[in-house]
Backbone bond lengths (Angstrom), bond angles and torsions (degrees), N, CA, C in turn:
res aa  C-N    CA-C-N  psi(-1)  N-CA   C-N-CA  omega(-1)  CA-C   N-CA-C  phi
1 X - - - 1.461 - - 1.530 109.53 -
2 X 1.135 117.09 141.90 1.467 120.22 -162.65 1.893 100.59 -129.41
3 X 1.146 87.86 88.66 1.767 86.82 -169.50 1.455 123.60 -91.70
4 X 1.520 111.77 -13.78 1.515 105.59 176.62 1.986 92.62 -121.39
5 X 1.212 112.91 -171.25 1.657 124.03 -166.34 1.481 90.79 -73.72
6 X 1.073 136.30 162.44 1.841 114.49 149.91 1.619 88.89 -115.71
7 X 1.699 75.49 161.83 1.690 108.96 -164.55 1.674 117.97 -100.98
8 X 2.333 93.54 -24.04 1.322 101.74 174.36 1.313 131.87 -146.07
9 X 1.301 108.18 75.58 1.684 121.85 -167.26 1.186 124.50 -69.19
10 X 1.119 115.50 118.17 1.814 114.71 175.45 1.502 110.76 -96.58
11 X 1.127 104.11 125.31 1.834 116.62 -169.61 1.789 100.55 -96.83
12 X 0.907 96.55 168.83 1.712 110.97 168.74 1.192 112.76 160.77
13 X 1.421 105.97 66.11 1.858 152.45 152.62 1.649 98.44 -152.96
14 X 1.695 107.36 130.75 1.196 118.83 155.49 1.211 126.65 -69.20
15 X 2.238 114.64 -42.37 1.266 101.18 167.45 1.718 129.57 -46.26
16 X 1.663 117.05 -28.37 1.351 133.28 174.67 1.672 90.50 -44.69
17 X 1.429 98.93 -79.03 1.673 109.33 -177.72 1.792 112.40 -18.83
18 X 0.585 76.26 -70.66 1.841 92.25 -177.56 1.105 106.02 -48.59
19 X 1.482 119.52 -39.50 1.599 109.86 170.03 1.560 133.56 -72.39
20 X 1.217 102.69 -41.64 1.369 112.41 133.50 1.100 147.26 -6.65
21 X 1.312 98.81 -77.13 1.621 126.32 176.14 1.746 111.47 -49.57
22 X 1.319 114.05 -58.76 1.089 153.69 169.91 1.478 105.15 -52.69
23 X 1.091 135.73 -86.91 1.788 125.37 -174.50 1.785 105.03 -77.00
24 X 1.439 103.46 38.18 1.753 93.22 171.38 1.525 130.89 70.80
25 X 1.035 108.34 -11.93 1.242 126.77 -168.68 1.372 117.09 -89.44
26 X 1.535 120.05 37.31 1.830 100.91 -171.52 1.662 85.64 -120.68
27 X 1.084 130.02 12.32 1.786 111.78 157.90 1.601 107.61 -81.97
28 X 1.218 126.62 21.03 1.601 130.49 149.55 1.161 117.49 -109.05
29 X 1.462 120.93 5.33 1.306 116.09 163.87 1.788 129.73 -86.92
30 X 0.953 131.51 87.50 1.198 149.79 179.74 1.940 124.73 -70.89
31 X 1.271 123.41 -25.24 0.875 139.69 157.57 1.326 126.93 -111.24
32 X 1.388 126.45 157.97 1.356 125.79 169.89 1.659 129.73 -165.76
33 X 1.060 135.67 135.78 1.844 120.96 -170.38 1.675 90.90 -51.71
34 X 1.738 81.05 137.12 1.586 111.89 165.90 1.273 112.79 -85.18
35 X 1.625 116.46 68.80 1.861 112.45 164.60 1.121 102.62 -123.77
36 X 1.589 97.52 152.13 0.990 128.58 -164.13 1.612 122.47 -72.87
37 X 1.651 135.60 146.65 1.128 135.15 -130.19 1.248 126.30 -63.74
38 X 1.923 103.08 -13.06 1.470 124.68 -175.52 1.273 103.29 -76.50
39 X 1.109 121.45 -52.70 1.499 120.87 167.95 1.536 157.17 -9.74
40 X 1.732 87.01 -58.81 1.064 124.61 179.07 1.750 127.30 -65.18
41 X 1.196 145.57 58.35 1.052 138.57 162.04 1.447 115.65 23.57
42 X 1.234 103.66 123.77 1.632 94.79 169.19 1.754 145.07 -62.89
43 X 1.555 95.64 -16.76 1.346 109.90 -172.51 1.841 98.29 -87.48
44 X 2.133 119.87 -4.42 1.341 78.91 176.07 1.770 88.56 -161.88
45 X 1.654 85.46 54.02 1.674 106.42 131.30 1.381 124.03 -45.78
46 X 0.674 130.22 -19.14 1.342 133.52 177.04 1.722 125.14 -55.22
47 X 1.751 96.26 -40.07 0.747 123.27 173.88 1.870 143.04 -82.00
48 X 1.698 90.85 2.52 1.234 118.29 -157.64 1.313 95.63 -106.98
49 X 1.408 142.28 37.50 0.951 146.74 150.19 2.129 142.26 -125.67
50 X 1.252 93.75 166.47 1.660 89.27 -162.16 1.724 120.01 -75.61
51 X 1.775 114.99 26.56 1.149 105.58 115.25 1.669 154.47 -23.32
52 X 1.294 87.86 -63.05 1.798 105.81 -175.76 1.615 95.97 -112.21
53 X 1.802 93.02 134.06 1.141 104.54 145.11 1.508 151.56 -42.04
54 X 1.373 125.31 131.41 1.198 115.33 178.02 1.569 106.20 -89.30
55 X 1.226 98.66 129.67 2.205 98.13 177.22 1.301 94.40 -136.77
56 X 1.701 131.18 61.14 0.911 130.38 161.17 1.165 123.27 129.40
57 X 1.302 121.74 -148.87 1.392 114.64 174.47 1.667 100.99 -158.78
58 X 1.075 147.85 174.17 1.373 166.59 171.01 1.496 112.25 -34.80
59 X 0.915 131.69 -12.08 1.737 144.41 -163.77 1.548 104.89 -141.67
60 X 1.389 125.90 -54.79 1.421 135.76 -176.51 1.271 140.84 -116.94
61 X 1.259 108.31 92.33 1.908 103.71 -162.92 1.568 106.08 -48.47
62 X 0.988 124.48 147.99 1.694 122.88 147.88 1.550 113.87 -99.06
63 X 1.706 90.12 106.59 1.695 94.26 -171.46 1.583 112.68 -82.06
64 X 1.210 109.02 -18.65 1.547 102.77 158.60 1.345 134.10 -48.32
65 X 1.602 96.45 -39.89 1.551 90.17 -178.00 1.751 112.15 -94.75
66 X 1.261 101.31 -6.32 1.188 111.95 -174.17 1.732 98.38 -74.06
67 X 1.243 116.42 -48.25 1.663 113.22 162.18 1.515 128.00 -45.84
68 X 1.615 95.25 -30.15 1.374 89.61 -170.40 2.061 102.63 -82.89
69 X 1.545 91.86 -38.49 1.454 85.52 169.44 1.716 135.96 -19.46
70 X 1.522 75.23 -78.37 1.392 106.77 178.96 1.459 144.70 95.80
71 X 1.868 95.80 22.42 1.477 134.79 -138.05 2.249 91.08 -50.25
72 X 1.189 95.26 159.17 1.282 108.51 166.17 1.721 107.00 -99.66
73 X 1.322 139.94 -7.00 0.799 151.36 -161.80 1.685 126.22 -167.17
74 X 1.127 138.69 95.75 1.229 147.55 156.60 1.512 132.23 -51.86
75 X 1.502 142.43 118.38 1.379 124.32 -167.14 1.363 100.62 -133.26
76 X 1.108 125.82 122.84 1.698 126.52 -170.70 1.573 106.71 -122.02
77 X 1.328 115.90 172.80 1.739 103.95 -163.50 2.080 77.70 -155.42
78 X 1.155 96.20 -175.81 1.607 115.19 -172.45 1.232 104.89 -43.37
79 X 1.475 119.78 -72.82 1.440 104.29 -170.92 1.523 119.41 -61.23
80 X 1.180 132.05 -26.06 1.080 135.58 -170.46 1.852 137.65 -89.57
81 X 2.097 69.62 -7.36 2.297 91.56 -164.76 1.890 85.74 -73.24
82 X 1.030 127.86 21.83 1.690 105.05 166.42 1.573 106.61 -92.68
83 X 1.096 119.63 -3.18 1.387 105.79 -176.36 1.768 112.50 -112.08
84 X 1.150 97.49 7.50 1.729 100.10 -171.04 1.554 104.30 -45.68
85 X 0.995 119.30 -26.61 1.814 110.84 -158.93 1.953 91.85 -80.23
86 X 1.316 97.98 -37.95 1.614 113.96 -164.67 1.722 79.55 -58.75
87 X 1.557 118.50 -78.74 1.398 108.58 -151.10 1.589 111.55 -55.37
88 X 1.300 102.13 -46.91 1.675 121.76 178.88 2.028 110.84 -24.56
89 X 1.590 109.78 -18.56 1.239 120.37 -179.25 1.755 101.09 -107.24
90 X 1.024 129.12 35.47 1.473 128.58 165.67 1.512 98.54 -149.28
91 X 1.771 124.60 -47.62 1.795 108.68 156.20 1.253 111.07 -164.52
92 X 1.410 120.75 179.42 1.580 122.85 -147.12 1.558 92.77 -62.40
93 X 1.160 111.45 141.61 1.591 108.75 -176.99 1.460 123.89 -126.42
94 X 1.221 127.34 113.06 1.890 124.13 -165.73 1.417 104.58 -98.00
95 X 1.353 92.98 157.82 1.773 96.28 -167.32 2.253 85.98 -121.56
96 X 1.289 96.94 146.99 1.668 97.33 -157.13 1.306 83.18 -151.53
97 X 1.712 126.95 29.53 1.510 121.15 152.16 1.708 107.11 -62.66
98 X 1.745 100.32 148.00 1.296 105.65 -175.32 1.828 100.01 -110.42
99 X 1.318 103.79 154.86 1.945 101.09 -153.39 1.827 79.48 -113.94
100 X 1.299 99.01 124.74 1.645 137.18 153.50 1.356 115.32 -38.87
101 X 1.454 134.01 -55.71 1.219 109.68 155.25 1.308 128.98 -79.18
102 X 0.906 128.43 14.20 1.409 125.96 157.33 1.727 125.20 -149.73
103 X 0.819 106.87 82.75 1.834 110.96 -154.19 1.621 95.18 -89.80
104 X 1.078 138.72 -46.50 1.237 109.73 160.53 1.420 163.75 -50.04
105 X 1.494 98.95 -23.75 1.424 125.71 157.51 1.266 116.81 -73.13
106 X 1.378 112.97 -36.32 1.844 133.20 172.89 1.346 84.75 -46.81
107 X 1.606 117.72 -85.47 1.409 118.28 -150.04 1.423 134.89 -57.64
108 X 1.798 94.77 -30.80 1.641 101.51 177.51 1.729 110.26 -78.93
109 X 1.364 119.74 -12.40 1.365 131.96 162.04 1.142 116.96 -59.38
110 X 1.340 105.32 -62.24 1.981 92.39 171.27 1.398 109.30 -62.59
111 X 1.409 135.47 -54.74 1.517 126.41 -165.64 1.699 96.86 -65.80
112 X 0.780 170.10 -77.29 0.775 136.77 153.99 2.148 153.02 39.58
113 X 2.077 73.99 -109.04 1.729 78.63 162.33 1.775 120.53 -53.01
114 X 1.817 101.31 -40.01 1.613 86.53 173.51 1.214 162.93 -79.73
115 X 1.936 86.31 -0.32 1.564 113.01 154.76 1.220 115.42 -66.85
116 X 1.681 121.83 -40.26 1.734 121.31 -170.65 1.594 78.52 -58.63
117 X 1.563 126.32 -64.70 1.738 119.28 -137.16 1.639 108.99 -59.79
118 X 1.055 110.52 -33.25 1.457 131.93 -165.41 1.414 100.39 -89.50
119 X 1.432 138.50 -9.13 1.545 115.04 -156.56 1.239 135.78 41.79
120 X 1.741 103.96 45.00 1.493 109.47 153.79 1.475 119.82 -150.17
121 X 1.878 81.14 67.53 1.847 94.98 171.26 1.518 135.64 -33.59
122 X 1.137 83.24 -44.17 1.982 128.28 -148.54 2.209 82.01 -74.10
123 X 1.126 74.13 -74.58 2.057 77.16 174.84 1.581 113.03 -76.76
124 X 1.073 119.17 -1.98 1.945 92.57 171.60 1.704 102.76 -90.95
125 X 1.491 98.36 -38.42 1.499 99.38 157.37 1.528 131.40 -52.57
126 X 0.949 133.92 -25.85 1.451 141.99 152.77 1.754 122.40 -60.82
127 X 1.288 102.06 -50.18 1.957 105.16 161.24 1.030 100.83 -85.88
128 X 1.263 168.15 -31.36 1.398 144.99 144.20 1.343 111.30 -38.10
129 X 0.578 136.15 -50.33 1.535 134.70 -150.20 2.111 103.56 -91.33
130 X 2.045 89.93 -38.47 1.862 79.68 166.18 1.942 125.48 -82.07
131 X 1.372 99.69 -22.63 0.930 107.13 157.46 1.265 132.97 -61.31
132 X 1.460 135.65 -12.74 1.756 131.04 -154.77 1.585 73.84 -123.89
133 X 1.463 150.27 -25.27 1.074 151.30 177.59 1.502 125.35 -73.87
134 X 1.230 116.55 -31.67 1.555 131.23 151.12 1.065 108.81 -78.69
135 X 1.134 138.45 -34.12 1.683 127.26 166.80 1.664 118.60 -67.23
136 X 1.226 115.17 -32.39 1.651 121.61 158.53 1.111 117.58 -32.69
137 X 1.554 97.19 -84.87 1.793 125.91 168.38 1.051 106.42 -33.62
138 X 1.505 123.42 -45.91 1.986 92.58 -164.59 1.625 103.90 -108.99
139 X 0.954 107.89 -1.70 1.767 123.86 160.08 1.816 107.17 -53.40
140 X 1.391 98.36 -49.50 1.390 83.51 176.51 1.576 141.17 -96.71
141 X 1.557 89.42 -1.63 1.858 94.10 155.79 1.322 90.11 -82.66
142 X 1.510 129.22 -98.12 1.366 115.13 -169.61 1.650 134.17 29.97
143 X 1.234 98.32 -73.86 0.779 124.86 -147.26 1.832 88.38 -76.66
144 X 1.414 143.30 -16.94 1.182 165.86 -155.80 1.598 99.45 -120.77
145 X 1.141 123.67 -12.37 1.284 118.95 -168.86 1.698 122.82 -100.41
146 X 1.388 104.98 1.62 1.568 111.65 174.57 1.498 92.27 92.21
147 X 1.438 104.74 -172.30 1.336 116.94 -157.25 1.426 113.88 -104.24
148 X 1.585 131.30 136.53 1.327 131.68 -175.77 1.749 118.39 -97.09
149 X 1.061 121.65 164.15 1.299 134.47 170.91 1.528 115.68 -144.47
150 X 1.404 114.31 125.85 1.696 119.81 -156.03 1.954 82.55 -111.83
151 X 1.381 106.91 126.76 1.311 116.08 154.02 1.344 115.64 -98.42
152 X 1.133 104.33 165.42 1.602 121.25 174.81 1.813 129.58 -127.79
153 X 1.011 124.84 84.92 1.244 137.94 -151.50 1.700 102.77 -88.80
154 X 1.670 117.48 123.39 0.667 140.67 174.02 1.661 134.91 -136.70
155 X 1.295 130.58 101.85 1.262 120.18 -159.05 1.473 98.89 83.72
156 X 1.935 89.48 -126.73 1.669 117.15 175.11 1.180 94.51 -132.90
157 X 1.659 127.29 45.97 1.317 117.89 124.35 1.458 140.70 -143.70
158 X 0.647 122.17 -169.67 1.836 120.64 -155.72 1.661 100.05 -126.62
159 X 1.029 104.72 152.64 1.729 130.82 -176.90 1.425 124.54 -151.74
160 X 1.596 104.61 129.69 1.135 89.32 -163.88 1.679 122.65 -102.63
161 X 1.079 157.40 119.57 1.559 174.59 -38.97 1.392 103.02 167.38
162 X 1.296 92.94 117.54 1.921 114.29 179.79 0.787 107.04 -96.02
163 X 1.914 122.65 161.68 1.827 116.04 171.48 1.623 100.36 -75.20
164 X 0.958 104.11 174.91 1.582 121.99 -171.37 1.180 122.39 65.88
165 X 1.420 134.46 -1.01 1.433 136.73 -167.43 1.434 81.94 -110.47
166 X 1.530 76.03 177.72 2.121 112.75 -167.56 1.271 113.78 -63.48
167 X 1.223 111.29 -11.15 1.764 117.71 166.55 1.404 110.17 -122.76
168 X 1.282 112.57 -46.27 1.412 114.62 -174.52 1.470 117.44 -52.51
169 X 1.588 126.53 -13.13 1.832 114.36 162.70 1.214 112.45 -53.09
170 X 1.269 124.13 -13.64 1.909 128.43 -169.88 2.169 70.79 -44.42
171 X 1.102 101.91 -80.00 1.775 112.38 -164.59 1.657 96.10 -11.23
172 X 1.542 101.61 -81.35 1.201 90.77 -173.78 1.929 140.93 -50.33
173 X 0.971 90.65 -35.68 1.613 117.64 -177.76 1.497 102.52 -59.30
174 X 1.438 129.02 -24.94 1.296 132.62 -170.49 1.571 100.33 -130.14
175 X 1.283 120.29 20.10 1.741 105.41 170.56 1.599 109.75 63.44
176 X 1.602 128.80 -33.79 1.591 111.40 -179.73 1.028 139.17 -56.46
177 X 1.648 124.68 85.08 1.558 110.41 179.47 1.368 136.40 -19.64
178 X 1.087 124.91 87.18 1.405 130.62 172.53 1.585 111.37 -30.99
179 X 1.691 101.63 138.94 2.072 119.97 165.41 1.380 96.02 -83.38
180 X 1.221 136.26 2.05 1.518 116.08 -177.14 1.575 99.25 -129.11
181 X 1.299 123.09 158.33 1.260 112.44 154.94 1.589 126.44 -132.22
182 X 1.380 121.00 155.46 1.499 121.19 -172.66 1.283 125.62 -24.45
183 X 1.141 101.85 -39.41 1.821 126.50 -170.51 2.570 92.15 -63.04
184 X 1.104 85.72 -36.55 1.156 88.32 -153.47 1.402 113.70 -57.22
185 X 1.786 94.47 -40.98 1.462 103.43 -172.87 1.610 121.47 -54.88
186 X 2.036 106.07 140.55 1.029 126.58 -178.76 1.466 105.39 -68.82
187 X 1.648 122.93 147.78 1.690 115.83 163.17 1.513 115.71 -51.87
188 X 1.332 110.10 159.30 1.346 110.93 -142.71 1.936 86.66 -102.51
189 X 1.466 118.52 160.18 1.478 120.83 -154.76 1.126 87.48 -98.23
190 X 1.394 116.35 130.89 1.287 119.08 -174.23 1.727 103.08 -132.55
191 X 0.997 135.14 90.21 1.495 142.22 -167.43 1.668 103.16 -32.15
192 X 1.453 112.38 153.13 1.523 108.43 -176.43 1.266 89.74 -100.86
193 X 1.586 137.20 126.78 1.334 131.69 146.25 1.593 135.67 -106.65
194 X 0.742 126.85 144.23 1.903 107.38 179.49 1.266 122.23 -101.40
195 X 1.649 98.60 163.12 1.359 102.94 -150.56 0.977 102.95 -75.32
196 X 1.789 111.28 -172.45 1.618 115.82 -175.82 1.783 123.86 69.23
197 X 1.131 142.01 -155.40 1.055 140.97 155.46 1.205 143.82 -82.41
198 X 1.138 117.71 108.55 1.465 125.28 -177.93 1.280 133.44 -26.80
199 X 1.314 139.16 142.88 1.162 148.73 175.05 1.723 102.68 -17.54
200 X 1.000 133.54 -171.05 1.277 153.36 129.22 1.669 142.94 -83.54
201 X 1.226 115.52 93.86 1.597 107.35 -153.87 1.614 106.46 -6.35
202 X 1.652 116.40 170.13 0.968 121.48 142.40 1.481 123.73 59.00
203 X 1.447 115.52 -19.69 1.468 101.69 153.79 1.519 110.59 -108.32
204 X 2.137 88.78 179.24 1.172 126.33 -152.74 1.831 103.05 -44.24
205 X 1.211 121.62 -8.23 1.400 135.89 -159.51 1.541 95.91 -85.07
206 X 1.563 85.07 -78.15 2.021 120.72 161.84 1.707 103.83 4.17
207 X 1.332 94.64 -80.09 1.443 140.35 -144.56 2.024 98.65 -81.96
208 X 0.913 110.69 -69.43 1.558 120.37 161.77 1.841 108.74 -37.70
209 X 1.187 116.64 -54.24 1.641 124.16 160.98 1.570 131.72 -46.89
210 X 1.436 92.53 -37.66 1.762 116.18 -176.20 1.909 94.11 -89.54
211 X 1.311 133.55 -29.46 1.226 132.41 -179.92 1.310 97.88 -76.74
212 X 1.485 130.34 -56.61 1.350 111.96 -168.80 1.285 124.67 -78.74
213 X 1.350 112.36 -21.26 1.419 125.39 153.78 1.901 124.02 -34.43
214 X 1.368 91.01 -54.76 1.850 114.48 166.94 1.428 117.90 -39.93
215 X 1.330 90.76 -55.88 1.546 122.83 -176.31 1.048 101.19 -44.97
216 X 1.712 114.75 -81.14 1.541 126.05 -157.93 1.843 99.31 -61.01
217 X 0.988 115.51 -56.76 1.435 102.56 173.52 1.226 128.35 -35.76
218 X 1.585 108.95 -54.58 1.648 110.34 157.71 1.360 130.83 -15.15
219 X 1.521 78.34 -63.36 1.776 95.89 -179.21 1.408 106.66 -53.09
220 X 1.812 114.40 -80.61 1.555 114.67 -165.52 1.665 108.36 -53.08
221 X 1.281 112.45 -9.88 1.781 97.01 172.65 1.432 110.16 -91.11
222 X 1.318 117.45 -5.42 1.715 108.16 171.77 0.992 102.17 -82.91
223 X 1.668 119.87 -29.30 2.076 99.83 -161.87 1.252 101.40 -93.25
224 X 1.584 119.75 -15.73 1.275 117.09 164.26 1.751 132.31 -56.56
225 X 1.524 101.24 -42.76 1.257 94.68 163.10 1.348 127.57 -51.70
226 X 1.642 111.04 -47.79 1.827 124.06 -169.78 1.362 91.43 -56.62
227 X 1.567 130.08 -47.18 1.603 118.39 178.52 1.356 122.23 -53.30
228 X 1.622 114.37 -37.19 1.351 97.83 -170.00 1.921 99.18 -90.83
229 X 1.348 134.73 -8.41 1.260 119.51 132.85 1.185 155.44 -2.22
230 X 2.081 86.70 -70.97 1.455 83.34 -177.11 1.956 99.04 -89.73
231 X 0.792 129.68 -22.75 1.448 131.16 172.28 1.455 120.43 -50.69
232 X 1.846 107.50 -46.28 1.461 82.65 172.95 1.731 120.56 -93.70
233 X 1.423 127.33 29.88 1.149 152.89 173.96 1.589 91.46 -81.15
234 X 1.094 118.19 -25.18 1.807 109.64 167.46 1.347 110.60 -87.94
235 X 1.273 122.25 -15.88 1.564 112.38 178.69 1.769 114.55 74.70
236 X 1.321 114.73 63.99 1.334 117.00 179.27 1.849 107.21 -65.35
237 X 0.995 123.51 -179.00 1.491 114.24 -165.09 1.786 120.91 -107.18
238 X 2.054 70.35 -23.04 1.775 85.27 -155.35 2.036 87.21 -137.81
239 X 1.517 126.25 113.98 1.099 108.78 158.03 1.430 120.31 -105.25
240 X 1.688 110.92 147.49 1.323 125.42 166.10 1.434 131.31 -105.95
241 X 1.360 126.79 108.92 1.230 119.08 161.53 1.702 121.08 -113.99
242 X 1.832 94.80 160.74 1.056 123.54 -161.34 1.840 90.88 -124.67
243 X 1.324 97.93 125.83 1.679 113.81 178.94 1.222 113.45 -92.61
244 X 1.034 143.78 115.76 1.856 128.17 169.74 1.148 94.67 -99.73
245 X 1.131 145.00 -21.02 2.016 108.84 167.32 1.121 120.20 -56.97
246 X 1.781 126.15 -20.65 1.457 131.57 177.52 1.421 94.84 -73.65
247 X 0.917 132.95 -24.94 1.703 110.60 167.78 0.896 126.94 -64.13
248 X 1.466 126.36 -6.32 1.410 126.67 -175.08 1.504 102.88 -131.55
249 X 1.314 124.66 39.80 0.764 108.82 178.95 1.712 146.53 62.23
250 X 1.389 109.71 10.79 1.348 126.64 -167.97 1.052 113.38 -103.23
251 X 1.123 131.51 129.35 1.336 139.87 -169.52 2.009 101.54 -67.56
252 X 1.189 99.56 137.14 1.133 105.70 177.60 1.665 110.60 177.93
253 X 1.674 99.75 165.34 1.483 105.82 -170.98 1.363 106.82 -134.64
254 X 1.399 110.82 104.19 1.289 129.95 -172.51 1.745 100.57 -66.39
255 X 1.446 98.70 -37.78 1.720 85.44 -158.04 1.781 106.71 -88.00
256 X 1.816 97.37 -12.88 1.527 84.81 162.74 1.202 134.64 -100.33
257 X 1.329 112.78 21.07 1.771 138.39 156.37 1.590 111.03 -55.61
258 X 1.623 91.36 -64.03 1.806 102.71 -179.52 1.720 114.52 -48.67
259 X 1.619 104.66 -50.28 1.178 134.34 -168.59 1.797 105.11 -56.09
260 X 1.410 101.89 -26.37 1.389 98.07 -171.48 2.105 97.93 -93.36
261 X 1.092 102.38 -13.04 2.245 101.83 -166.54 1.335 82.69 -89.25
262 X 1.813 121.82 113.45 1.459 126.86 154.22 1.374 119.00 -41.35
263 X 1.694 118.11 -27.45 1.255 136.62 -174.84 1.403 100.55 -45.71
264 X 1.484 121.64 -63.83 1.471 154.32 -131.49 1.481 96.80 -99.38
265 X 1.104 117.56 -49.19 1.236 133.90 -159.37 1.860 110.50 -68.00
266 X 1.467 93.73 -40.38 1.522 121.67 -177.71 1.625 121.06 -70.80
267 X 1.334 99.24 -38.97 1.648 120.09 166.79 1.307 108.36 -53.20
268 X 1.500 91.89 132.41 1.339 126.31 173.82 1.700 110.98 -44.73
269 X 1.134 124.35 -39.82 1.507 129.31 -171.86 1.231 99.52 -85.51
270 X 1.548 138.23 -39.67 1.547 127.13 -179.06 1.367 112.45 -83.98
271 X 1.130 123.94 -19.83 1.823 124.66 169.73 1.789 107.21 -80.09
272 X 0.879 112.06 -17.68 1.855 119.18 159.27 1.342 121.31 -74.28
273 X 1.622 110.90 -43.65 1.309 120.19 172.57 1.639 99.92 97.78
274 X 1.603 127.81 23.77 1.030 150.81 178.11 1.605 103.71 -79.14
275 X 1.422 120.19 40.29 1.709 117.44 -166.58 1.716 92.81 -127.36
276 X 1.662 122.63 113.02 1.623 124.61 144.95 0.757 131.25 -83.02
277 X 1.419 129.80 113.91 1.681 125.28 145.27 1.407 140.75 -61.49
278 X 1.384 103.66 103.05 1.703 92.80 -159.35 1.713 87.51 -91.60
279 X 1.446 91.78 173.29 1.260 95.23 176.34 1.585 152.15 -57.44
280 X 1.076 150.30 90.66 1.685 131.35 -107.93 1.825 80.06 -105.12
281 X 1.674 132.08 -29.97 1.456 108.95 163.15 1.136 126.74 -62.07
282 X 1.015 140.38 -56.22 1.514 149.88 122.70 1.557 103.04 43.92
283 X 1.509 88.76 -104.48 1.566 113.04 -171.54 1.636 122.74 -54.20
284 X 1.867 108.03 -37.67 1.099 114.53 165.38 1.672 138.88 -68.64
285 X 1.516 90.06 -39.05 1.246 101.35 168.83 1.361 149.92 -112.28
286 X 1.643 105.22 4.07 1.424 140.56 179.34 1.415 124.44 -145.72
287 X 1.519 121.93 39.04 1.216 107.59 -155.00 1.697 94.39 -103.75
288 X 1.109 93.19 130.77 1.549 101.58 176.97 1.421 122.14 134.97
289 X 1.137 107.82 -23.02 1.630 118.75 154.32 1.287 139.60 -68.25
290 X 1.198 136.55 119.75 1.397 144.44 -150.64 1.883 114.14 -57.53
291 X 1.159 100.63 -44.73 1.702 108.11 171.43 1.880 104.64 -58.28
292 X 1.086 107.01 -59.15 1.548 95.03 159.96 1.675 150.31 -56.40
293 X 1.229 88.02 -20.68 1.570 103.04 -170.58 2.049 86.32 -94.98
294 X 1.182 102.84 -35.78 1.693 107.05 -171.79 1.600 96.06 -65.58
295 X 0.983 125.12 -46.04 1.635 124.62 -179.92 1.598 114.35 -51.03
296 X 1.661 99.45 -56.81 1.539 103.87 177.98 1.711 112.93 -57.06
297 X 1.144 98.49 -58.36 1.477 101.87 164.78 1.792 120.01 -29.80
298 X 1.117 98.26 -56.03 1.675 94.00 -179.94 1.595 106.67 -78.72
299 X 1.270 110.94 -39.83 1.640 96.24 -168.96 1.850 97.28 -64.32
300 X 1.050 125.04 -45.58 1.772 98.01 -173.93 1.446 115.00 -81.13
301 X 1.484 106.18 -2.16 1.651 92.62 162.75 1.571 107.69 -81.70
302 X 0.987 126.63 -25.44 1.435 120.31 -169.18 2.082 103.13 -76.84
303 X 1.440 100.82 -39.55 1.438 120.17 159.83 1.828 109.29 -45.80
304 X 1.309 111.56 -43.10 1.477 91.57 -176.28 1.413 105.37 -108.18
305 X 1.125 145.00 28.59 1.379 165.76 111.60 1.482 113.58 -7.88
306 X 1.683 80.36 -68.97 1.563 95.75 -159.54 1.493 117.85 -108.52
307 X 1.200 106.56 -8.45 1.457 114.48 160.04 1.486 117.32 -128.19
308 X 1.092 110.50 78.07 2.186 111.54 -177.21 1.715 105.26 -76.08
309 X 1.129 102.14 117.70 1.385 106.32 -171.98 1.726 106.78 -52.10
C-alpha cells in the first residue's frame, strides 16, 4: 500500500524510466541501474549520471545499496519482478512488467497508475492519451498495408517473432497483420544447465559444457532458419527487424545478415526495399515507454509513406 506520494523511487526498468521521463516526474527518481554509457538509450541519458544512485542493474537489485538509499518507493519491470517479495522487505515495491498478450493496455496501465502515484494525473493522461492516438492513426493505414513479419537478429542469426511474445507486440503496437500466428510459435530455447554449481572455468568440465552448449544452439539455429523459410514462402509485405547486438553496443550489421539468407533476399518485401529497422536498444532494453514506442510509431509510419506496398 502506498499511502503518501514518494519523494524517492529507485527504478530498475528503463521502460519505468521513460515513463517517468514523460509525465514529469523523474525529480523523484533517486535510484537507477548502474549500466554503463553504451547501454543507455538515448532518449534517457539523462539518467546516466551521478545524481542517482546505482542499486543495480537490469537483472539484479543491489539490496545493499538499495538500504542504504532508502527509497520510498521501489519499481521493478520483467526481468527483475522475481525479487519483489525480496525488495518488498526494504520498501513498498510495484511490479510495472508489461503483459505480451496485451501490451497496450499493459502500457497505458502503468502510465497511468504512475501519474495517480506520483501526482501527475493531469499529464499521464495527456501521454496516454497522445500515445493511444498515434496508435489509432497508424493502425489504420497498417492495417491497409499487407502483411508483416518481425525478425529478430542475433549474432549472424535471425529468429522469427510471434504475436504475443516479448517482441512480437511490435504486430500489435503498429496495426500490421502478422504472416505468423500465436498458435504457431515453437517453445522458447531455453539452454539445459545443471544444477548446483557450475563447472570451474576452464576445465575439462567447463569446456565439455561450453561444447554442448554450441551444439544445442546449432541445433535451434538450423530449425530456426527452416522456420523463417517456410514463413517467408508466404510473402509477408513489410519486414521488421530488431538487432540485439545494438543493445550492447556491438558493432554489427543487421542488414548484411539479411543480405547474406537467399531466403530473405528473394522475398517479395526485400526486393521492394519494404525492410525496418527498429531500434534493437530500444526494444531490448526499454521497451515499454512511450518516447520509444512514439519513435517506432513514427519510423514505420514514415516507412509506409514512402513505400505503400
Amino acid at each position: 500500500m502506498i499511502e503518501q506520494i514518494p519523494r524517492r523511487v529507485a527504478v530498475l526498468d528503463l521502460g519505468v524510466l521513460d515513463i517517468l521521463q514523460a509525465i514529469g516526474a523523474e525529480a523523484a527518481v533517486a535510484g537507477v541501474p548502474g549500466l554503463e554509457e553504451k547501454y543507455w538509450p538515448e532518449h534517457l541519458k539523462r539518467f546516466n549520471v551521478s545524481a542517482y544512485a546505482p542499486v543495480g542493474d537490469l537483472f539484479e537489485p543491489d539490496m545493499e545499496a538499495l538500504k542504504r538509499l532508502k527509497p520510498d518507493l521501489i519499481i521493478v519491470g520483467s526481468r527483475t519482478a522475481g525479487k519483489l517479495e525480496a525488495l518488498g522487505a526494504i520498501a513498498p515495491t510495484l511490479d510495472m512488467t508489461v503483459e505480451d498478450a496485451a501490451f497496450m493496455p499493459s502500457v497505458t496501465h502503468n502510465i497511468l497508475t504512475l501519474g495517480r502515484i506520483l501526482d501527475r494525473e493531469r499529464q499521464a493522461g495527456a501521454v496516454a492519451e497522445k500515445l493511444l492516438g498515434q496508435v489509432r492513426r497508424l493502425r489504420g493505414k497498417a492495417a491497409k498495408a499487407g502483411s508483416g513479419l518481425l525478425l529478430f537478429g542475433f549474432g549472424d542469426s535471425l529468429s522469427v517473432q510471434y504475436p504475443q511474445t516479448r517482441f512480437g507486440v511490435v504486430y500489435e503496437l503498429l496495426g500490421l497483420p502478422p504472416s505468423v500466428s500465436a498458435a504457431e510459435a515453437p517453445p522458447p530455447y531455453i539452454p539445459r544447465r545443471a544444477s548446483g554449481p557450475g563447472p570451474a572455468p576452464g576445465s575439462p568440465e567447463a569446456r565439455a559444457a561450453e561444447a554442448r552448449m554450441a551444439a544445442e544452439m546449432k541445433k535451434w539455429a538450423e530449425e530456426e532458419a527452416q522456420r523463417i523459410d517456410g514463413v517467408l514462402q508466404r510473402e509477408p509485405d513489410w519486414l521488421l527487424v530488431i538487432d540485439r547486438s545494438a543493445a550492447f553496443g556491438e558493432r554489427t550489421d543487421a542488414g548484411a545478415i539479411l543480405a547474406a539468407n537467399g531466403t530473405v533476399t528473394r522475398s517479395k518485401a526485400w526486393q521492394a526495399r519494404r525492410v525496418v529497422h527498429l531500434d534493437g536498444r530500444d526494444w531490448y532494453l526499454a521497451a515499454g515507454g512511450p518516447a520509444m514506442l512514439e519513435k517506432t510509431l513514427d519510423q514505420f509510419a514514415r516507412a509506409l509513406a514512402s513505400r505503400n506496398p
